[in-house]
FIKOLZA-1660 file (N, C-alpha, C; in steps of 0.1 Angstrom, whole numbers, plus 5000, padded with zeros to 4 digits):
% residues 231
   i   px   py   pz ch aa at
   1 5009 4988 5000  A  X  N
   1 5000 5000 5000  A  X CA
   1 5009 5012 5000  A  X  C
   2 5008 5027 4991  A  X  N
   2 5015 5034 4991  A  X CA
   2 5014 5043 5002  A  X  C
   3 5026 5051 5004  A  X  N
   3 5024 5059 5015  A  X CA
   3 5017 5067 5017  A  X  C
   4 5019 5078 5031  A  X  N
   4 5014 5091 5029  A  X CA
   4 5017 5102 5020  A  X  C
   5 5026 5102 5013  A  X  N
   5 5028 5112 5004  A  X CA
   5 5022 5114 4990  A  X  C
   6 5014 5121 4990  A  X  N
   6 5003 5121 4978  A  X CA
   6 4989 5121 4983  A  X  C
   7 4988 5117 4996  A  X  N
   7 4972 5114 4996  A  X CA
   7 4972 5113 5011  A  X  C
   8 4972 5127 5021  A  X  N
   8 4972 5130 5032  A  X CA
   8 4966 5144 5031  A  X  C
   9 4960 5147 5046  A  X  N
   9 4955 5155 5048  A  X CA
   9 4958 5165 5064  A  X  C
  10 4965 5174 5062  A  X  N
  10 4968 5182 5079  A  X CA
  10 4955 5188 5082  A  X  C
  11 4949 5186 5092  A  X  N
  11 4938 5189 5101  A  X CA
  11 4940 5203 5104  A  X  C
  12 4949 5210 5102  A  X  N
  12 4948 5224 5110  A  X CA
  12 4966 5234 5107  A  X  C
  13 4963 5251 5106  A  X  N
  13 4974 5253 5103  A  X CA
  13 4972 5262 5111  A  X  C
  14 4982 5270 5112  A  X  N
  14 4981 5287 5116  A  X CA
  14 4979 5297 5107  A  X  C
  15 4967 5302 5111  A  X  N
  15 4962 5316 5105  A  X CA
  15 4970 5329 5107  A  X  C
  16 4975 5336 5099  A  X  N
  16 4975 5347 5106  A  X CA
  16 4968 5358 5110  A  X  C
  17 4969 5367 5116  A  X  N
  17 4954 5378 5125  A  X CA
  17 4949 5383 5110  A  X  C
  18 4934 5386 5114  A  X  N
  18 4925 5391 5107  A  X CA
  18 4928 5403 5101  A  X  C
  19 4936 5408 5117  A  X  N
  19 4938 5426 5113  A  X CA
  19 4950 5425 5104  A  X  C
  20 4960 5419 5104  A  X  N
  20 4971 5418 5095  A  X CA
  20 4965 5419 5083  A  X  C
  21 4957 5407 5078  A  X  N
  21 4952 5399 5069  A  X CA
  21 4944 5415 5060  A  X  C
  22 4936 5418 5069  A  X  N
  22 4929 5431 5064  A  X CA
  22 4934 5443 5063  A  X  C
  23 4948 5448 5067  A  X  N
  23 4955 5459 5066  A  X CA
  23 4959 5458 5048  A  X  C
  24 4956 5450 5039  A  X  N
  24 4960 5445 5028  A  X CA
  24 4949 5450 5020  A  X  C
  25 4934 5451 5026  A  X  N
  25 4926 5450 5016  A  X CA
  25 4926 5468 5008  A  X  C
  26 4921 5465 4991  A  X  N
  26 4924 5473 4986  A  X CA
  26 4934 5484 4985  A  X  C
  27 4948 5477 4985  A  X  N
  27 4957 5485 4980  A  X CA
  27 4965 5476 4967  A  X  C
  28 4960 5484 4956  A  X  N
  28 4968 5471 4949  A  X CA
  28 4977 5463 4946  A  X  C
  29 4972 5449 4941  A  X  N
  29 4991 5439 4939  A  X CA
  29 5002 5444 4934  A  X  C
  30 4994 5458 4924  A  X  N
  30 5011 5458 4919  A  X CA
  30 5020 5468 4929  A  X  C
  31 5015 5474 4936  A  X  N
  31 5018 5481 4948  A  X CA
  31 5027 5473 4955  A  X  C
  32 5014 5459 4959  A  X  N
  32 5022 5447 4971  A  X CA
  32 5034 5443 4965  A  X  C
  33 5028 5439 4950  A  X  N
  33 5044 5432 4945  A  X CA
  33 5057 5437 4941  A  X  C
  34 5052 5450 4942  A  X  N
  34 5067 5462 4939  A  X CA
  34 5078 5459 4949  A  X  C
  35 5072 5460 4962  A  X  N
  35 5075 5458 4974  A  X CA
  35 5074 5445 4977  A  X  C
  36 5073 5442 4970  A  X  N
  36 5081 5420 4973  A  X CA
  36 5091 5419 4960  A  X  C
  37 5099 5427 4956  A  X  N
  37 5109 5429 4947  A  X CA
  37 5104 5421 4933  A  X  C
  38 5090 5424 4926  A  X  N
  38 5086 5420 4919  A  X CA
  38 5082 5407 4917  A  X  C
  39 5086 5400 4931  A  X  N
  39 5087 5381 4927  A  X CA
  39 5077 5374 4930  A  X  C
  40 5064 5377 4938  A  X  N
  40 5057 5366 4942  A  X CA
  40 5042 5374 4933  A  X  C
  41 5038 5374 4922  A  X  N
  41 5028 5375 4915  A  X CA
  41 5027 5366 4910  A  X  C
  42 5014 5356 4912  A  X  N
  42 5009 5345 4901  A  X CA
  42 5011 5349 4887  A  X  C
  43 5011 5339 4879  A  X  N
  43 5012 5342 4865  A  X CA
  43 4998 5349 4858  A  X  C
  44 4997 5353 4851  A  X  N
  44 4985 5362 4842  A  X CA
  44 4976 5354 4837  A  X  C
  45 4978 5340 4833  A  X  N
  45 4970 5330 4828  A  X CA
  45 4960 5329 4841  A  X  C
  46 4961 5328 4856  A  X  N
  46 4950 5331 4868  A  X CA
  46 4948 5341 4867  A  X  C
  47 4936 5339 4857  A  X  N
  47 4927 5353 4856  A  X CA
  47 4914 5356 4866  A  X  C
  48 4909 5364 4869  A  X  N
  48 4895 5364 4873  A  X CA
  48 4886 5362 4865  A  X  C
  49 4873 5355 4868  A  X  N
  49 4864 5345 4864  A  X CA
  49 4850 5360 4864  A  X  C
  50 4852 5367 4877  A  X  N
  50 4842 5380 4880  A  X CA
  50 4852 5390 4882  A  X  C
  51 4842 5401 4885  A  X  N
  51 4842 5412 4892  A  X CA
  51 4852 5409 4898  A  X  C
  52 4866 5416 4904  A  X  N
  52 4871 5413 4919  A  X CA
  52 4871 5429 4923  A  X  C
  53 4877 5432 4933  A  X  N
  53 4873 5448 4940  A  X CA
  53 4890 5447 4946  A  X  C
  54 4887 5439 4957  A  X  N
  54 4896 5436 4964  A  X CA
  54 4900 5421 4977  A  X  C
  55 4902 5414 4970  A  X  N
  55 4899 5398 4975  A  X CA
  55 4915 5398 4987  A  X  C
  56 4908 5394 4999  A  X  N
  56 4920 5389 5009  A  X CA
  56 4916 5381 5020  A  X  C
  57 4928 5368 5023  A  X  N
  57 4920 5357 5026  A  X CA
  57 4935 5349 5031  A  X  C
  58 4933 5343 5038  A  X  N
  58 4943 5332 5044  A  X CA
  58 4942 5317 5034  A  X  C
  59 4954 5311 5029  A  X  N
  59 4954 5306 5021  A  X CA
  59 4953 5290 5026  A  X  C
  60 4943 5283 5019  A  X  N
  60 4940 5271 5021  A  X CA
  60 4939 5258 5009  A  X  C
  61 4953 5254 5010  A  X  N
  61 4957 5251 4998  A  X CA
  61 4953 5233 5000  A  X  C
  62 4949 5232 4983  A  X  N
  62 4947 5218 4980  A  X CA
  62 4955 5214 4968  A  X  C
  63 4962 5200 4965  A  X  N
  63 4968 5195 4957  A  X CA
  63 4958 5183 4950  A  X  C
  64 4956 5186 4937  A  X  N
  64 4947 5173 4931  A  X CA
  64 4952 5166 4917  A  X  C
  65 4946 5156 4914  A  X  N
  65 4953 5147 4902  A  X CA
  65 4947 5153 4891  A  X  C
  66 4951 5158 4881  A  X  N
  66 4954 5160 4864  A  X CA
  66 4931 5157 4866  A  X  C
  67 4925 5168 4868  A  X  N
  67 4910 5162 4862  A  X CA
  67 4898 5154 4874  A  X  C
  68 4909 5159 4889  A  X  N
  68 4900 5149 4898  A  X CA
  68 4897 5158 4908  A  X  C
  69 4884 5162 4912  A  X  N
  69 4885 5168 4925  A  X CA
  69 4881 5162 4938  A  X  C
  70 4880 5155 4943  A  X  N
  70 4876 5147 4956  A  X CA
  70 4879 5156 4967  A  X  C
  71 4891 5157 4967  A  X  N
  71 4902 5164 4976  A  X CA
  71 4891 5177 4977  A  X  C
  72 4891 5180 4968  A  X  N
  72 4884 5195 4970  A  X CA
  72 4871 5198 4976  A  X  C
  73 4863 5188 4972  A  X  N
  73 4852 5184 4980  A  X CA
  73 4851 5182 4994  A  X  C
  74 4863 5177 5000  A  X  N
  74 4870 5175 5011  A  X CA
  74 4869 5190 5016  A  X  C
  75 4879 5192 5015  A  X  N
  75 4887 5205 5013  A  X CA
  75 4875 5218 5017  A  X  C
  76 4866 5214 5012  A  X  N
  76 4850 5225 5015  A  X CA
  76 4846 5224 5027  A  X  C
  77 4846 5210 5031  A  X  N
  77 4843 5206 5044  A  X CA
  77 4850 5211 5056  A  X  C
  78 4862 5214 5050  A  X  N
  78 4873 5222 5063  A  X CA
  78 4876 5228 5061  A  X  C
  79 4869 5241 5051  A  X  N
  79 4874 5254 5052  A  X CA
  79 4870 5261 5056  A  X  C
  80 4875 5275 5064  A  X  N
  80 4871 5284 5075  A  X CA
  80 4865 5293 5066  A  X  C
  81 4856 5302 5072  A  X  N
  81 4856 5312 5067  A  X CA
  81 4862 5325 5070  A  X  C
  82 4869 5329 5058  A  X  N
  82 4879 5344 5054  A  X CA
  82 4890 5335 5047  A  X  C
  83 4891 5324 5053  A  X  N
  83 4902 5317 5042  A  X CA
  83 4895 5316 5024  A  X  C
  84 4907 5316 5019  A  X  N
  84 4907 5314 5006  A  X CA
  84 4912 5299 4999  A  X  C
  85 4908 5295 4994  A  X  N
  85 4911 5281 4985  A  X CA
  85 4916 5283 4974  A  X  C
  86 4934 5275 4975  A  X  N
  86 4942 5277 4967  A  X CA
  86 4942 5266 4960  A  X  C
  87 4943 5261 4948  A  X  N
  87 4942 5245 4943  A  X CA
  87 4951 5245 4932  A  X  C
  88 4956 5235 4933  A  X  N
  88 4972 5235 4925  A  X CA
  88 4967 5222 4916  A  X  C
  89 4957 5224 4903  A  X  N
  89 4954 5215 4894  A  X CA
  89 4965 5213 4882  A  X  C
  90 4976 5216 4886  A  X  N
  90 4987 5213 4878  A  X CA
  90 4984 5218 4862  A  X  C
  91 4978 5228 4869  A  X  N
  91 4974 5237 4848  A  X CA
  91 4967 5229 4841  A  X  C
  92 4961 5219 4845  A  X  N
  92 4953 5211 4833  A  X CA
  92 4940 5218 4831  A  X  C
  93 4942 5219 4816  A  X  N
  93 4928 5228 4809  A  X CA
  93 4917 5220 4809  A  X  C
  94 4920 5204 4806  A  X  N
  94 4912 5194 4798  A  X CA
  94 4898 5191 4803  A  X  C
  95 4897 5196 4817  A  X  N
  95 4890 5186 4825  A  X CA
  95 4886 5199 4841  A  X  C
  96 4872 5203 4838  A  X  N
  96 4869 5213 4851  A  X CA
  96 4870 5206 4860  A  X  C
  97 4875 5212 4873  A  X  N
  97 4877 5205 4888  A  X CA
  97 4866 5209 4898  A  X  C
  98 4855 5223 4894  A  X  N
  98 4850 5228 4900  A  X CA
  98 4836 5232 4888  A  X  C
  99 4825 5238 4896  A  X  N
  99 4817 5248 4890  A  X CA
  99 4806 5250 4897  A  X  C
 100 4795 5259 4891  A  X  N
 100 4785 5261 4901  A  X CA
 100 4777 5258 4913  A  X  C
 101 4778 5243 4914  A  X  N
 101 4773 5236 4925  A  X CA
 101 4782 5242 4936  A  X  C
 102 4795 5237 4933  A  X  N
 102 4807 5235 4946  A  X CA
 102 4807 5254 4946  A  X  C
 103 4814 5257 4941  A  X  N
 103 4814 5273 4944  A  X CA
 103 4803 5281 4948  A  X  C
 104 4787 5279 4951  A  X  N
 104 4779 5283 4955  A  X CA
 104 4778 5278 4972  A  X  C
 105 4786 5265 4968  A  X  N
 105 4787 5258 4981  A  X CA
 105 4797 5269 4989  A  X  C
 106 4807 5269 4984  A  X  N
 106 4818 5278 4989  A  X CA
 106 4813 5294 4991  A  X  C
 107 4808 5296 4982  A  X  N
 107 4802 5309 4988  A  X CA
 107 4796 5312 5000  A  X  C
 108 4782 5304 5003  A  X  N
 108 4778 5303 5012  A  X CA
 108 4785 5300 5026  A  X  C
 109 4796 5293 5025  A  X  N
 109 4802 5285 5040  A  X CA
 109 4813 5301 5042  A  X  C
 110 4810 5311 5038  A  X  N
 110 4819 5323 5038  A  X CA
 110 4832 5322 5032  A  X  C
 111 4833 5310 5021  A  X  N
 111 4849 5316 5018  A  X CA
 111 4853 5329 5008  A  X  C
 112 4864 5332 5012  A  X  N
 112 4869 5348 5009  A  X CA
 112 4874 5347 4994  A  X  C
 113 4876 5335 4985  A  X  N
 113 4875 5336 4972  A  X CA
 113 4883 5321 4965  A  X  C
 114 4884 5319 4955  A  X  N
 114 4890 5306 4952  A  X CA
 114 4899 5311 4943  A  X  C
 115 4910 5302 4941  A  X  N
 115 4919 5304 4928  A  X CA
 115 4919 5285 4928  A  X  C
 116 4924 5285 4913  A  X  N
 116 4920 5274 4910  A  X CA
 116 4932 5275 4898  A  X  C
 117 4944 5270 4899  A  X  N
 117 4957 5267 4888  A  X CA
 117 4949 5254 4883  A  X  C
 118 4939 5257 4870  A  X  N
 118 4934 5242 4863  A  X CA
 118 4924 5249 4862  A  X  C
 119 4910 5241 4852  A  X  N
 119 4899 5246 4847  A  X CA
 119 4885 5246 4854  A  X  C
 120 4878 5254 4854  A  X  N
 120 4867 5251 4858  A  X CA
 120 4853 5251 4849  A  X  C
 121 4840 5252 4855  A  X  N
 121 4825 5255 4845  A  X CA
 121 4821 5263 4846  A  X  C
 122 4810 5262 4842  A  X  N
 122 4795 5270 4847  A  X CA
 122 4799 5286 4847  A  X  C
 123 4806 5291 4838  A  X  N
 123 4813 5307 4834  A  X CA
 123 4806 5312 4836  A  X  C
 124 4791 5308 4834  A  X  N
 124 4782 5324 4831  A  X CA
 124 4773 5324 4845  A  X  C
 125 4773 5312 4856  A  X  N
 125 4767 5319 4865  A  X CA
 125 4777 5318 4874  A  X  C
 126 4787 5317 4873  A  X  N
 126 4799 5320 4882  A  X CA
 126 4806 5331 4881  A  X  C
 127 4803 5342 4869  A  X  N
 127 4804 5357 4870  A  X CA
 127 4796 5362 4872  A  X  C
 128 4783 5359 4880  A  X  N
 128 4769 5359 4884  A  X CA
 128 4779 5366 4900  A  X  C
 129 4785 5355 4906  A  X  N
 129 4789 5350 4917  A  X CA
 129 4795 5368 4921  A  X  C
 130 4794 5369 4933  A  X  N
 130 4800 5378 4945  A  X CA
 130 4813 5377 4950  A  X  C
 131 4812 5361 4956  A  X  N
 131 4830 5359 4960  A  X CA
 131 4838 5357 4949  A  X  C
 132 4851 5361 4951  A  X  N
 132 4860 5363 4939  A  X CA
 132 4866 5350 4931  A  X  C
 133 4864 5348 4923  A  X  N
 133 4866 5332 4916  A  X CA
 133 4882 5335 4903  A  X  C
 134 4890 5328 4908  A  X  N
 134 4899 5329 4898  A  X CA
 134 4903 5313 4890  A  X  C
 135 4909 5312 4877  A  X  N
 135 4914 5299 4875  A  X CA
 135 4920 5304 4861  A  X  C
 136 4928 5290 4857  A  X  N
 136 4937 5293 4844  A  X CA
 136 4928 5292 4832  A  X  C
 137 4914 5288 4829  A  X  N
 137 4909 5284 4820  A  X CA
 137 4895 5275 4817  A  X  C
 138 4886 5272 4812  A  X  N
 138 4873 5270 4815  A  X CA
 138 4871 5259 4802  A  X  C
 139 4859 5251 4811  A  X  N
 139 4856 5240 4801  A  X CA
 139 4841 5231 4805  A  X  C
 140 4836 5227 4793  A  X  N
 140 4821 5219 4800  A  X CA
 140 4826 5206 4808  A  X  C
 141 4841 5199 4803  A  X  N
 141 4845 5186 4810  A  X CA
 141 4844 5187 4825  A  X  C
 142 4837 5175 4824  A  X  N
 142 4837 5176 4840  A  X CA
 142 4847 5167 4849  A  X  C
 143 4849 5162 4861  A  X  N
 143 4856 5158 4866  A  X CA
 143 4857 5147 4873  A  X  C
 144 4868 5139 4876  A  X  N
 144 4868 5127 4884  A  X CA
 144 4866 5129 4899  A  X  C
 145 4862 5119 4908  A  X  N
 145 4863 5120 4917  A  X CA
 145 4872 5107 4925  A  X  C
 146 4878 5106 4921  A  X  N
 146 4887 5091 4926  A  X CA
 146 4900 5095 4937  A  X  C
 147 4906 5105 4939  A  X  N
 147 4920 5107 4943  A  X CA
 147 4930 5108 4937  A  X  C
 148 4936 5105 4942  A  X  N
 148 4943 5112 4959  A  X CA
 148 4943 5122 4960  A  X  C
 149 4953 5130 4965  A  X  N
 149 4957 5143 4968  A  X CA
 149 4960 5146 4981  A  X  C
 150 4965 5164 4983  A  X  N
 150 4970 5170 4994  A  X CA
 150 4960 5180 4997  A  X  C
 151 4959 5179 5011  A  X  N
 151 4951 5193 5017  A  X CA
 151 4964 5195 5029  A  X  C
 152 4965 5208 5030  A  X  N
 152 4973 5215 5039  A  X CA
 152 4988 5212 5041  A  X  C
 153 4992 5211 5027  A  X  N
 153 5007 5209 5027  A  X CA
 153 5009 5222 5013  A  X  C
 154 5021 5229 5010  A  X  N
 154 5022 5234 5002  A  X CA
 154 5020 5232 4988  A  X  C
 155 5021 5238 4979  A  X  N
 155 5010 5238 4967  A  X CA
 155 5017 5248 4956  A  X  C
 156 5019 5243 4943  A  X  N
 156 5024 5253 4934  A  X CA
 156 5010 5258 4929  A  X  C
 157 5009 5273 4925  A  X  N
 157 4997 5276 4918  A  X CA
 157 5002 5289 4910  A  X  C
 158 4999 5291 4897  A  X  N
 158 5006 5303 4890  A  X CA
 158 5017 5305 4890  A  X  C
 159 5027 5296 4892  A  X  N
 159 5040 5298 4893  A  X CA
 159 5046 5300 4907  A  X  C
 160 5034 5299 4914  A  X  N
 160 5044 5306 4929  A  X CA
 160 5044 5292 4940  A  X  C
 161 5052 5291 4949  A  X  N
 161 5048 5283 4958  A  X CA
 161 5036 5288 4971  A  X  C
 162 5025 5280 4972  A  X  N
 162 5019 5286 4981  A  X CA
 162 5019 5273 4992  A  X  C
 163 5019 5282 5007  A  X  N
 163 5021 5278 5022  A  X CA
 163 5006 5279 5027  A  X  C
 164 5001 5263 5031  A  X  N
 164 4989 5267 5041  A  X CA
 164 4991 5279 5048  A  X  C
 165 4981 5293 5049  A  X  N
 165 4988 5304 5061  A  X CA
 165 4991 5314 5053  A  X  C
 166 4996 5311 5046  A  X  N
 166 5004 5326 5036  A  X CA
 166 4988 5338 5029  A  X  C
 167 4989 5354 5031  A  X  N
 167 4980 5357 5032  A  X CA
 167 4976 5363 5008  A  X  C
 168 4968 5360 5010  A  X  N
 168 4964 5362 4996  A  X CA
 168 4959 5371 4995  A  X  C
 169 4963 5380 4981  A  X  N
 169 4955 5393 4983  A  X CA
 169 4955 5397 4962  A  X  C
 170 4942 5397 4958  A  X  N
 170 4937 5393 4944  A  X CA
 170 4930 5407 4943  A  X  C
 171 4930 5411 4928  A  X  N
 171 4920 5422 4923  A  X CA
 171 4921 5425 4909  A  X  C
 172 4918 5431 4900  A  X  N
 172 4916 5428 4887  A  X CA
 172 4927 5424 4882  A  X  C
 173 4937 5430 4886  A  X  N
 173 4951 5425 4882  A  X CA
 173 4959 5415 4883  A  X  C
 174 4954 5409 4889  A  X  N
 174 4959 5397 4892  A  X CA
 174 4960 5391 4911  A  X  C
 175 4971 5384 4911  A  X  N
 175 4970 5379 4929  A  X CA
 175 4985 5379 4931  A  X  C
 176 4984 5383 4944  A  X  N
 176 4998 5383 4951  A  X CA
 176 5003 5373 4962  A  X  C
 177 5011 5363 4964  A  X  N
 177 5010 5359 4976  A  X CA
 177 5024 5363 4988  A  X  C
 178 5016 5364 4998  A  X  N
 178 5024 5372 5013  A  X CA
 178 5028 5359 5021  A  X  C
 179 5039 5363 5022  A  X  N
 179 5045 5349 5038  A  X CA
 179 5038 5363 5048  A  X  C
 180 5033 5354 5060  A  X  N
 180 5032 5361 5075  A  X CA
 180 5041 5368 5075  A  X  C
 181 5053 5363 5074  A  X  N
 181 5065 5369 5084  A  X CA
 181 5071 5380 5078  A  X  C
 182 5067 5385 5065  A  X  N
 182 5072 5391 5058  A  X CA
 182 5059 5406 5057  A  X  C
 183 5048 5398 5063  A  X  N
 183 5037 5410 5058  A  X CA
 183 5038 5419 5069  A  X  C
 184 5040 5422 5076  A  X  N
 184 5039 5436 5085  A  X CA
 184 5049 5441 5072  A  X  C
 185 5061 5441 5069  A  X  N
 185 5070 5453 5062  A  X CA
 185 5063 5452 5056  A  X  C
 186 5061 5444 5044  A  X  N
 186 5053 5446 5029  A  X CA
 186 5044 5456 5032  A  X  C
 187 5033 5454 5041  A  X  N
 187 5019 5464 5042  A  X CA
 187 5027 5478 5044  A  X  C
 188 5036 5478 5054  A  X  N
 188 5038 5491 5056  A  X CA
 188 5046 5502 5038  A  X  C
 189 5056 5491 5037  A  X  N
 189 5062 5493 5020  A  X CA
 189 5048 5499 5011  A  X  C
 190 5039 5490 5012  A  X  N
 190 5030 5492 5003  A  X CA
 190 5021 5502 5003  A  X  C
 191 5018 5506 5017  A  X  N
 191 5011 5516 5018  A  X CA
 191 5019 5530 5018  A  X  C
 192 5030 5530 5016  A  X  N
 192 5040 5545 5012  A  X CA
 192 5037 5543 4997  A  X  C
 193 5040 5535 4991  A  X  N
 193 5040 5531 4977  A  X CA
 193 5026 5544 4979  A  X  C
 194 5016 5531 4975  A  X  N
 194 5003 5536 4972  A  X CA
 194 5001 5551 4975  A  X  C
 195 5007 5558 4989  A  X  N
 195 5000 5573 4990  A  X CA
 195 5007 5580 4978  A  X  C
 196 5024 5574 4976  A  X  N
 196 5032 5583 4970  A  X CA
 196 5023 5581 4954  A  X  C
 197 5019 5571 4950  A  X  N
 197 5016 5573 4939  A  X CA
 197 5002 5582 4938  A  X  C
 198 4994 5576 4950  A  X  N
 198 4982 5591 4946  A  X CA
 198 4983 5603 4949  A  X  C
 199 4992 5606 4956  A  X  N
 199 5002 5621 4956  A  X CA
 199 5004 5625 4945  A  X  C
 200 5014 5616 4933  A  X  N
 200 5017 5622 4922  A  X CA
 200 5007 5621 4911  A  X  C
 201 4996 5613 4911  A  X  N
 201 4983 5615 4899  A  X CA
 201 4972 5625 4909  A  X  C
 202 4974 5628 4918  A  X  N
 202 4967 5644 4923  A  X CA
 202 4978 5655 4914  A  X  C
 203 4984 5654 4914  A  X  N
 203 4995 5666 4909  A  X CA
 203 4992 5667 4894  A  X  C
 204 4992 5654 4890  A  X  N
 204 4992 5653 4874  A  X CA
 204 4977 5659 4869  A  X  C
 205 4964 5655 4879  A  X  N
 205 4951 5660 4880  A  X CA
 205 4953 5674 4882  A  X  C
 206 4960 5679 4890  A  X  N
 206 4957 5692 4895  A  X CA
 206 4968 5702 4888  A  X  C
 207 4978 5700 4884  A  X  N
 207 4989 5701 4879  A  X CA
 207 4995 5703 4865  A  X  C
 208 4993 5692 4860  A  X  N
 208 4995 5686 4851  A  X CA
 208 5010 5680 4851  A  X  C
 209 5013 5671 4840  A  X  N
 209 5029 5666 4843  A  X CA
 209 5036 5675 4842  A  X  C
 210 5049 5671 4853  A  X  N
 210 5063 5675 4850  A  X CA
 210 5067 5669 4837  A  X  C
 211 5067 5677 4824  A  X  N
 211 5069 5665 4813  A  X CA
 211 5088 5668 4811  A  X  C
 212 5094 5679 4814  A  X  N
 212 5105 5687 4813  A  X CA
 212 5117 5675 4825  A  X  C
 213 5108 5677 4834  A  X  N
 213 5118 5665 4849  A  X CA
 213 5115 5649 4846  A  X  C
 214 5103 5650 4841  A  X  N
 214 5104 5634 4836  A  X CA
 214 5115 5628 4828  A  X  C
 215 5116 5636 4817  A  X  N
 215 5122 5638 4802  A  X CA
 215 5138 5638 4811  A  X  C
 216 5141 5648 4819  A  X  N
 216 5153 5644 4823  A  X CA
 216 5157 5633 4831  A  X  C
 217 5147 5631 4839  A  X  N
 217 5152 5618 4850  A  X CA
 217 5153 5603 4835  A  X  C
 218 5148 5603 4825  A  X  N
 218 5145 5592 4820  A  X CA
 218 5161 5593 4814  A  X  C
 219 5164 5608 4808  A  X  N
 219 5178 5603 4801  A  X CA
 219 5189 5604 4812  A  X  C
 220 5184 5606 4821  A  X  N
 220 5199 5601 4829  A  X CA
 220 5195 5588 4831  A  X  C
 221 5188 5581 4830  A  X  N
 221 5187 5568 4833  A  X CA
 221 5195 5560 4822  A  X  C
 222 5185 5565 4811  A  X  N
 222 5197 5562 4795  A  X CA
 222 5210 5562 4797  A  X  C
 223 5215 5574 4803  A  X  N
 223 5227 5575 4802  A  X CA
 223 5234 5569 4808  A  X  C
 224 5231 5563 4819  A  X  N
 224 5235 5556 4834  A  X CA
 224 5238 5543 4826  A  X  C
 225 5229 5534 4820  A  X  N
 225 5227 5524 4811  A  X CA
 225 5238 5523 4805  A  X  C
 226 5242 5537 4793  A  X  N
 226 5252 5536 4783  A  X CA
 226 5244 5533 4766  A  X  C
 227 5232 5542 4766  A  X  N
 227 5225 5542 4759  A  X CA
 227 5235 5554 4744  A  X  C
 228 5230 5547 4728  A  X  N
 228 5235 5556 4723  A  X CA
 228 5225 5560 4713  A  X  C
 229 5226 5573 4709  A  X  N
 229 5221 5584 4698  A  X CA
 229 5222 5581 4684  A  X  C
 230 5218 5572 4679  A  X  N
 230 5221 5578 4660  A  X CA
 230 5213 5589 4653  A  X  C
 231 5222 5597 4649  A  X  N
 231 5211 5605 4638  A  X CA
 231 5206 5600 4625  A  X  C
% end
């Protein structure tokens, strides 16, 4: 009989605080991910499925086989609400892991939004949907329900590695993911970001551009580079 690796399940992780979790909401990823030195953005293929505003959620990750969701069905059964369900379907287009039924399910039990690396259904009443729904791509195939898989062990999804606990933070632009230990600076990083930049589109509003100091700061950059001129 094979072992536990592949088809285990941890009963419980650490969350981090709510207030952390929420000092995040609506400031944008690209803000957050400026200030995580551009590296922890899912890939652009996890698109939003709806609306998003501003999605943030403690991450509740599931690992499933190529087209099977059991795990995830599982996975509904023990998820808190404000957490978010991260699902590492290993990019497979072929075959939805999810759709209306389960994500209405999920809505209701208060989860804070899904991402889903692999395909899901039911597109048109799932942009119906309120909580935030993301995934790489959409399909009528439906899905196995046989196993295995991982609940609450790490999980690749969009390119990134995601940690049961790690705090997620989604909005039209895509999703960012936060380690705990790292998010008090980030939030603070991010929130200087963010004022400084609506500091300077008030100016540009009220103002108009510096187009003269722009123009110079850019060719000293050129220059710094070792850029050249042909006529």
């Amino acid at each position: 009989m094979p072992g536990a690796a592949g088809f285990r399940i941890r009963k419980d992780f650490v969350r981090p605080s709510k207030e952390l979790m929420e000092g995040f909401r609506g400031i944008p990823t690209s803000n957050i991910n400026d200030e995580m030195n551009r590296m922890f953005n899912m890939q652009a293929a996890i698109s939003p499925l709806n609306p998003v505003n501003s999605m943030v959620g403690c991450a509740f990750t599931v690992k499933v086989p190529i087209g099977d969701n059991l795990m995830i069905h599982k996975a509904l059964d023990m998820i808190q609400p404000g957490d978010i369900l991260v699902v590492d379907g290993a990019g497979a287009e072929d075959r939805s892991l999810a759709g209306e039924i389960m994500m209405t399910f999920a809505e209701m039990k208060g989860v804070a939004g899904v991402v889903v690396d692999g395909a899901l259904r039911d597109c048109d009443a799932l942009r119906k949907m309120k909580m935030p729904i993301y995934c790489r791509s959409v399909t009528p195939q439906g899905p196995y329900k046989n196993g295995p898989g991982e609940i609450g062990y790490p999980i690749s999804c969009g390119g990134q590695v995601v940690f049961p606990g790690d705090i997620i933070v989604g909005d039209a632009d895509g999703i960012v993911v936060i380690r705990p230990e790292d998010a008090p600076e980030v939030l603070d990083l991010a929130r200087r970001k963010l004022a400084g930049e609506t500091a300077k589109l008030g100016r540009y509003h009220s103002e108009g551009p510096d187009y003269e100091n722009h123009a110079l700061n850019t060719d000293k950059s050129l220059e710094k580079l070792g850029v050249h001129y042909i006529d």
